[in-house]
C-alpha positions as CSV (number, residue, x, y, z in Angstrom):
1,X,8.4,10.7,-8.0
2,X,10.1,10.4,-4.7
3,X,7.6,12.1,-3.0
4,X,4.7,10.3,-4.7
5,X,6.1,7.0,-3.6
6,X,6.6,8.2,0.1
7,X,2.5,9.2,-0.3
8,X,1.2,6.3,-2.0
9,X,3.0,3.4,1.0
10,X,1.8,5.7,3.4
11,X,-1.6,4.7,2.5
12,X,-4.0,3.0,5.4
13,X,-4.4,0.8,2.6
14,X,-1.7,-2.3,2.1
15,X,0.0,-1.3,-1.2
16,X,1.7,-4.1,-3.3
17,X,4.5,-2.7,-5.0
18,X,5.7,-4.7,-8.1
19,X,9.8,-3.7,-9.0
20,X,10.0,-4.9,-12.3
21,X,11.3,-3.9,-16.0
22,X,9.9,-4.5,-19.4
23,X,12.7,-6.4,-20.6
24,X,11.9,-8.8,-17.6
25,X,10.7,-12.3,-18.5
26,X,9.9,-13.0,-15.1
27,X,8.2,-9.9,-14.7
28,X,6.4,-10.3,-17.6
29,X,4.8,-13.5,-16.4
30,X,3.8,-11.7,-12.8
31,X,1.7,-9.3,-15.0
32,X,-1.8,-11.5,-15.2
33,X,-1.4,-13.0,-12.1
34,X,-1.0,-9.3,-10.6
35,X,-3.8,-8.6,-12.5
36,X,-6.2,-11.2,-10.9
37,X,-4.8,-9.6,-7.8
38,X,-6.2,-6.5,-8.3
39,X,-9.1,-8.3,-9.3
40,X,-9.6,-10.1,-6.3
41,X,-8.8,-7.1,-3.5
42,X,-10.6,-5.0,-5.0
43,X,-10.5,-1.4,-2.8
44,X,-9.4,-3.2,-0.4
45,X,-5.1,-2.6,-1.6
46,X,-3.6,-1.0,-4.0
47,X,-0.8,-2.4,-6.7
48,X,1.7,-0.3,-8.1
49,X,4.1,-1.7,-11.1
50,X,7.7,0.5,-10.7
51,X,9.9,0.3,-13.4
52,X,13.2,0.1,-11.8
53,X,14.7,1.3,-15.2
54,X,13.3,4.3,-14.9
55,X,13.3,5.0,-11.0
56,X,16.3,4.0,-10.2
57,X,16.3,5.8,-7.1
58,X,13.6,4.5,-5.8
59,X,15.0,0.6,-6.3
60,X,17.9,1.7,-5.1
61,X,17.0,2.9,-1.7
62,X,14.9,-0.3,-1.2
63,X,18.3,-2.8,-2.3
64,X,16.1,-4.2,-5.4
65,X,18.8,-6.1,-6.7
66,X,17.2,-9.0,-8.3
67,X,13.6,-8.6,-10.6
68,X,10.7,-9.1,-9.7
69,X,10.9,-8.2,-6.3
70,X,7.6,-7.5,-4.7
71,X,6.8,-5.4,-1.2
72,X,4.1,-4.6,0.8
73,X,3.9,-1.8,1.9
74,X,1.2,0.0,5.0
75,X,1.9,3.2,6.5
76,X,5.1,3.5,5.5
77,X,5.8,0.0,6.8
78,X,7.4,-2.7,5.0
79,X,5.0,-5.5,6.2
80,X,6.6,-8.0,3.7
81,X,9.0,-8.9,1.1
82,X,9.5,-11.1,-2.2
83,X,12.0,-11.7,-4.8
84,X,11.0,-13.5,-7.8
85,X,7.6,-14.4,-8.7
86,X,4.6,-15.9,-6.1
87,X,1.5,-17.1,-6.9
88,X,-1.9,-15.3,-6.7
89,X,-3.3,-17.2,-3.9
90,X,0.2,-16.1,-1.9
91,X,-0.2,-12.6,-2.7
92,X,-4.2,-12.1,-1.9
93,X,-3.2,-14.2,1.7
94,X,-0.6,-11.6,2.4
95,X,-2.7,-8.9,1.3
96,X,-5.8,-10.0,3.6
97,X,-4.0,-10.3,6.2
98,X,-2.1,-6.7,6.4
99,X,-5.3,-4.8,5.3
């Protein structure tokens, strides 16, 4: 999986990467408004839920200590960073402007 996530934030493509886990309320409440995220970019990015449960790893060598935390991720760069929930309209503004 390592290997995949090294591939898929070293797309030319912004890549909103959601840190979450299921037991999450948070989390659970950033699912819709991801959703209308998605909606909204279009091709244009790419959003990728990781369950930090099961990649441990991956949280860990990005310091995800708190849930939801939220990155953006283009060419390998972290462009920006979030913990907790943000609104749509915050998300699709950041997104716009790194793509």
């Amino acid at each position: 999986m390592q290997d995949k996530f090294q591939e898929l934030i070293n797309s030319e493509q912004p890549v909103l990467i959601d840190f979450y886990a299921t037991w999450c309320g948070p989390c659970q409440a950033m699912a819709p408004v991801l959703d209308n995220v998605k909606h909204e970019m279009g091709d244009t990015a790419r959003i990728v839920k990781i369950d930090v449960d099961k990649f441990q790893e991956i949280a860990g060598q990005y310091q995800v200590q708190s849930i939801p935390t939220l990155m953006i991720f283009k060419k390998g760069e972290l462009l920006w960073r979030h913990t907790g929930g943000a609104p749509g309209s915050e998300l699709i503004k950041r997104l716009k402007s790194f793509a």
